[in-house]
N, C-alpha and C positions, 0 to 999 in steps of 0.2 A: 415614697410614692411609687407605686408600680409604673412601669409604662403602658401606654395604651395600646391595644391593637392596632393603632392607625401607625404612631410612631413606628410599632415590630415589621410590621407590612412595610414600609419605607427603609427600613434597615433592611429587610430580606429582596427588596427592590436593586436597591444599591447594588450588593452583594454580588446579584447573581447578575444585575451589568457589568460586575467588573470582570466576575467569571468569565460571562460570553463575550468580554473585548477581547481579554484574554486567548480566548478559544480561534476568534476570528484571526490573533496576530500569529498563532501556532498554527493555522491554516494557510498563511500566507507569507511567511519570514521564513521557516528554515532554508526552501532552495536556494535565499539569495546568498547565503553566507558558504559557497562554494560545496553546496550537498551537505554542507555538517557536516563533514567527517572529521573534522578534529575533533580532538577531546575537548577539548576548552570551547569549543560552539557546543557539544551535548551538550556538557555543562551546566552551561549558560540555557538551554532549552528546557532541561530537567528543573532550573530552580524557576524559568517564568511558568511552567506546567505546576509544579508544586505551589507558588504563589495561585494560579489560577485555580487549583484544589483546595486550597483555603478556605474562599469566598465559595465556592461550588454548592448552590442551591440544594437539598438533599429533601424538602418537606415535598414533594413531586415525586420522587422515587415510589414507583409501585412495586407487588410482588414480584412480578418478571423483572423488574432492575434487581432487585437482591435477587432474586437469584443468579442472576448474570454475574453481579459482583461475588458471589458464594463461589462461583465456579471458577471465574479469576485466581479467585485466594486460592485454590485450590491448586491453581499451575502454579502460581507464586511458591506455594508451600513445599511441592515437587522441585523446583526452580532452586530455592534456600537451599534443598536438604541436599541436592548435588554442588552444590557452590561449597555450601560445608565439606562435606568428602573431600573435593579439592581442595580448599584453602586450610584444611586442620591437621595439626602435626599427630594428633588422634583421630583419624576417621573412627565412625565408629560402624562399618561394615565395610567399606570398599579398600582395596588391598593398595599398598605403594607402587607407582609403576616403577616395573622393573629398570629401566635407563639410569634412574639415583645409584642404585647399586653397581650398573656396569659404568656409571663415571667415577664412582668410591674407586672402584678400582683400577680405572684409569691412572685415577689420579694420585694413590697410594695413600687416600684418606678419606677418613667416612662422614658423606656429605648428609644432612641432616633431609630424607626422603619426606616425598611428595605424591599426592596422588594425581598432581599436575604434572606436568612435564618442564615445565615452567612457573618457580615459586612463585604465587602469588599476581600469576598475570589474571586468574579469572575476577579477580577485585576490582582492579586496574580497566578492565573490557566488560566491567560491567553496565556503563553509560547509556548504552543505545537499547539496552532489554528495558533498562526503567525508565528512559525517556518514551517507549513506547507504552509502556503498562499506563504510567500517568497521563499519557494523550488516550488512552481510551477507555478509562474513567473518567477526563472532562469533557471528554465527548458522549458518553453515557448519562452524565450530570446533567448538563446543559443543554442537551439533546434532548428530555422533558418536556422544553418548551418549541412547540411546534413553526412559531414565526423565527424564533430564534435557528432553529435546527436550515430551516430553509433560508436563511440569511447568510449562515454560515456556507452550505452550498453554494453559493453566490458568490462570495469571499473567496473561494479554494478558487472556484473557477475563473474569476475578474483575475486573481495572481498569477494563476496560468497565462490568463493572454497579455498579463505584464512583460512574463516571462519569455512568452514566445515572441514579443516582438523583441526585446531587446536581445532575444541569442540571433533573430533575421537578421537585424540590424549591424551586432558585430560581425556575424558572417559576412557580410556584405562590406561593408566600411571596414572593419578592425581583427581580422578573423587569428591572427597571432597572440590575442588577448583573451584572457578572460578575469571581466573587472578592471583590476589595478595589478592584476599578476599578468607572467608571461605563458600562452598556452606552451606545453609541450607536448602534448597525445591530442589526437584525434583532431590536428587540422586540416582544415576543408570540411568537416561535418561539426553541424549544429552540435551545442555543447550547452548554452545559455551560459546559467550559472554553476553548473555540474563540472565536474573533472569528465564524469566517463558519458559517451554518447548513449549508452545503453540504458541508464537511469535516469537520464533527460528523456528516450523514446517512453518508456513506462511513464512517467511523470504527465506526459503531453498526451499520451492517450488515455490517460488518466481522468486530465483533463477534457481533452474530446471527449469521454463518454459522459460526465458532469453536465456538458455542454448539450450532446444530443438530447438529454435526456428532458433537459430545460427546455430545447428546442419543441421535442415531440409534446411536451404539456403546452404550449404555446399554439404549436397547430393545432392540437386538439378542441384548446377552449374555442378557438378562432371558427372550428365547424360546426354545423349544428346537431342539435342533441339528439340520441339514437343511433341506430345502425348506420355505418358508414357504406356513401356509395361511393367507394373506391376509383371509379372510372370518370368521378366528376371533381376527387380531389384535385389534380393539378391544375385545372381549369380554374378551381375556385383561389386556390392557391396566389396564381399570378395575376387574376384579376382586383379579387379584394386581400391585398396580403396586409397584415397589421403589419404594426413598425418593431414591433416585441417580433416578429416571426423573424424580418430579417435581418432585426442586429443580431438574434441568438445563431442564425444560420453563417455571417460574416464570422462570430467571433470562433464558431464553431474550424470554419475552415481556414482561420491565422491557428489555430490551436492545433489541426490535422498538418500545417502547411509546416508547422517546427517539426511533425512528428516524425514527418517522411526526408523533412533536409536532415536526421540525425544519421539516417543511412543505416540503422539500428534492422536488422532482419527480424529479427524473434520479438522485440520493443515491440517493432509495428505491426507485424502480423496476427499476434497476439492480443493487443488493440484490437483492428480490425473485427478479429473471429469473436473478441465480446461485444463489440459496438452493434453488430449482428442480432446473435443473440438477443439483448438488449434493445435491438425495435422490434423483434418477436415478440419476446415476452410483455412490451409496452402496451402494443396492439394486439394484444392473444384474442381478447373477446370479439374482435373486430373480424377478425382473419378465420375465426374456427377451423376445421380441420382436414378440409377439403381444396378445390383447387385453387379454393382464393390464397390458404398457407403455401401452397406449392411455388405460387409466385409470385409469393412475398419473400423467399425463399430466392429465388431463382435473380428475384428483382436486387436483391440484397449483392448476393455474388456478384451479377453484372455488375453496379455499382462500384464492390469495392476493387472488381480491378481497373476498371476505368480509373477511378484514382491511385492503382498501385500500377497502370500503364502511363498517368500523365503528372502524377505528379511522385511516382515512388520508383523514377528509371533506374537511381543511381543505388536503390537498394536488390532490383532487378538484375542489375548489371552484378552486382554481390553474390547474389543468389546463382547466378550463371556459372560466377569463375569458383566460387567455394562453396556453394552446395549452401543446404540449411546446415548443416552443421560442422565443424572442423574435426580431425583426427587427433589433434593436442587436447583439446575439451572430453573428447571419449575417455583420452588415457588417464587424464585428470579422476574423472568418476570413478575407473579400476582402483587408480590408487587412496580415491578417498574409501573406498568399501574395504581396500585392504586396512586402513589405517583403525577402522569399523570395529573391522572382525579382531585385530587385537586390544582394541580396549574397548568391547561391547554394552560393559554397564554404564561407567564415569566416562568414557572419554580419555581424553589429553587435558585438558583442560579449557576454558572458556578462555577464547582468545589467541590459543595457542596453535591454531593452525599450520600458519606459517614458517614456526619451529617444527611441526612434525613433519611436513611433507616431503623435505629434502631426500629422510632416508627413505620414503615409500616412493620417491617418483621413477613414474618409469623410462623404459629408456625411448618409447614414441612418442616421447614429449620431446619438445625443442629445449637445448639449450638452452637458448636466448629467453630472457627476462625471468620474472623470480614470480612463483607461482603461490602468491600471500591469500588469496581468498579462493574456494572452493568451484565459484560458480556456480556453483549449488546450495542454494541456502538449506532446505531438508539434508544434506551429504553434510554438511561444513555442521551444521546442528550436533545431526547423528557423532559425528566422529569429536565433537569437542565436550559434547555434554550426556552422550551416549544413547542406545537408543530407546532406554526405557521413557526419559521425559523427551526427547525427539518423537516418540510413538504420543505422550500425553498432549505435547504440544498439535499435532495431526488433530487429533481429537477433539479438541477444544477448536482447532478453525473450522473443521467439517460441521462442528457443532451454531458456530458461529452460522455459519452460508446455509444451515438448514430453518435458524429462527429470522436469518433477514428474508429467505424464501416466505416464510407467513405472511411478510407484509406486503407482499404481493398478491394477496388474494382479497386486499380491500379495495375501499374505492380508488378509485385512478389519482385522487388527488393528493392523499395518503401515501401512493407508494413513490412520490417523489426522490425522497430521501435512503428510505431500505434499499429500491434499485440502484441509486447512484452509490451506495456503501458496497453494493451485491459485484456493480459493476468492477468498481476501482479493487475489491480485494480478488476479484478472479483476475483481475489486470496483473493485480503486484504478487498472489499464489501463483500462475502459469507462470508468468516470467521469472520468477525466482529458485521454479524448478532447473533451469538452464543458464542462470546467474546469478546477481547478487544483489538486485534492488533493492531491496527488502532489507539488506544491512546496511544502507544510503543513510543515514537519519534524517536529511532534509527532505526525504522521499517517505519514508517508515513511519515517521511521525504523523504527516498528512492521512496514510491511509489507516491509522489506527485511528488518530482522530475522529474518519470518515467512518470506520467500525462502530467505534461507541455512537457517532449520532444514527445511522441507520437502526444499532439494536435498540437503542433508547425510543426511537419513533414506532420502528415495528413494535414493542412493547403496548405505546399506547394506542398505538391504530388497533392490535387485535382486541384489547381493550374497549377502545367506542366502539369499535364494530358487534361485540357482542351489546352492548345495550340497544332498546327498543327504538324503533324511529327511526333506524341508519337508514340512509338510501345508500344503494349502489351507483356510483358513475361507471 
């Protein structure tokens, strides 16, 4: 006997809640497990993301999702075919780097060459590329369904101010701890669950912009419909304020209040200048182009140094004694460009960073401490995987932040999700150019996730929006 369509509908029901529990638990568990930077937490991320690709709903997927996922494969495929050069005792066009031959004869025997630098580490450090790939395809999946997609937004943001109270909390009470381990870096600043404070600032303003973004939809239904009189909002604001206006505003500034105790310069400024941005572009139709943008503008600045004056001193006080930036971080970029320029196709290999920098570092770097990550996530790319697929991966994110841009040209209700995806990856793109969030996995995962449901939404907002009967909000 066949089954009936009622029964298939109730299996594809199932399915695709398990999918999006799934999605909600990858939106809110990696930062607890100390950023996931071990291998054994990817791991473990990579096979609940794969369970959660299982069940992943797929009869929703419209044109624009395939071709979203067409172009995936497509880095994927670029991705594979330099992993092969590296791990194959047959490349079949990239040359062996030369180091195998000058240790052969170090060593007065002939070591079996590599296009790596290090046999077989790009296998080994391949964890966090596919824990990423897989959180934004089930965020692509799952992202389809529009109650779903903003629940999940919900989810990301509730763990955020899980998160930020409990890094207040140990700051305050237990500030030598993190968890059940003993802090050893970055005491006296906020860390939560994170090793490094700079991945907790990204992380939290990650969050605050999640937050604003909820907040601004909140005020807005709260006004009335039409042209805003700007000069009557505050008034209305604190007279009739809903109770959605000021729990989103509350949890908005526990979420700002972690972001600025990290002490994090670049984390939070960076934050800021999108949270910015992001009530522009929220209220663009509002504000049109004349003096009311001006100072909305103006109003935005004053704002956020009022809180980079009362609540961002000790980041202030950073900024004063060391400037925005350090002279060890400069010399770091020379030497990853030198590191570039000699293996400009393949790389070193994936992973192998930390093996190559010893012989390029120079000599305006400090001694002191061991310089294992680039700070640069485009630098640390270029030089391990070279920069033809570092130039293909550029391209696919620019490509990325131009289709979550479309969903911003629908109705305001619509572009909840595309902004908040638009927001958090210009968060984790700028800061990554000057650090290393982006290789965090407890952080990496959240905003690929946050990728796939923004492209998945924009897909179907420009979708109804071209059918008849849309109104604009």
């Amino acid at each position: 006997m066949t089954e009936t369509p009622r029964g298939t509908r109730q299996k594809r029901s199932l399915s695709s809640r398990i999918s999006a529990g799934i999605l909600y638990v990858v939106l809110a568990g990696p930062p607890l497990l100390f950023g996931s930077r071990e291998p054994v937490f990817v791991a473990l991320w990579c096979a609940v993301l794969g369970a959660g690709l299982i069940f992943a709903p797929t009869q929703r997927l419209l044109r624009g999702h395939l071709l979203i996922l067409a172009v995936l494969a497509f880095v994927i495929l670029c991705f594979g075919f330099v992993l092969h050069e590296q791990l194959s005792d047959h490349p079949w066009v990239a040359a062996f780097n030369p180091i195998w031959a000058k240790a052969s004869e170090v060593l007065g025997r002939q070591l079996v060459p590599s296009v790596s630098i290090v046999r077989d580490e790009p296998f080994f450090a391949l964890g966090p590329s596919l824990a990423n790939v897989l959180a934004l395809v089930l965020g692509l999946t799952v992202g389809t369904d529009s109650d779903r997609a903003q629940r999940a937004l919900r989810v990301m943001a509730w763990a955020g101010v899980c998160y930020a109270i409990y890094g207040i909390l140990a700051l305050l009470f237990d500030p030598n701890e993190i968890l059940w381990r003993e802090k050893t870096a970055y005491v006296g600043n906020l860390t939560s669950t994170f090793i490094n404070r700079n991945t907790a600032a990204a992380y939290f303003g990650s969050c605050s912009a999640v937050w604003l973004i909820l907040l601004l939809s909140a005020i807005r239904g709260s006004l009335p419909r039409g042209p805003i009189d700007w000069k009557r909002v505050p008034g209305y604001l604190l007279i009739e304020t809903r109770k959605s206006v000021l729990i989103r505003f509350v949890l908005l500034f526990v979420c700002l209040s972690a972001m600025f105790m990290t002490s994090s310069r670049a984390g939070t400024l960076v934050s800021l200048m999108v949270m910015i941005l992001t009530f522009l572009i929220y209220f663009r139709r509002d504000l049109g182009r004349g003096k009311t943008l001006l100072a909305a503008v103006i109003g935005c600045m004053l704002v956020t140094l009022t809180l980079l004056q009362f609540l961002g001193g000790n980041i202030g006080a950073r900024i004063d004694l060391q400037g925005l930036s350090d002279a060890g971080r400069l010399s770091a970029y020379r030497s990853t460009l030198k590191i570039i320029a000699d293996n400009p196709w393949f790389g070193t290999g994936l992973g192998t960073f930390a093996a190559a920098f010893p012989a390029y570092r120079s000599n305006g770097i400090s001694m002191w401490g061991v310089w294992d990550i680039a700070h640069s996530t485009p630098l640390e790319l270029a030089s391990e995987m070279g920069l033809p697929l570092a130039l293909v991966v550029a391209i696919a994110w620019i490509a990325a932040l131009v289709v979550l841009s479309q969903g911003l040209r629908g109705r305001r209700r619509s572009m909840v999700a595309p902004l908040s995806s638009l927001a958090v990856s210009l968060i984790a793109l700028l800061h990554s150019l000057i650090d290393f969030s982006l290789q965090i996995s407890g952080y990496s995962i959240i905003v690929f996730a946050l990728l796939g449901l923004g492209l998945s939404q924009t897909i179907r907002g420009t979708t109804s929006e071209m059918l008849p009967g849309r109104e604009r909000d």
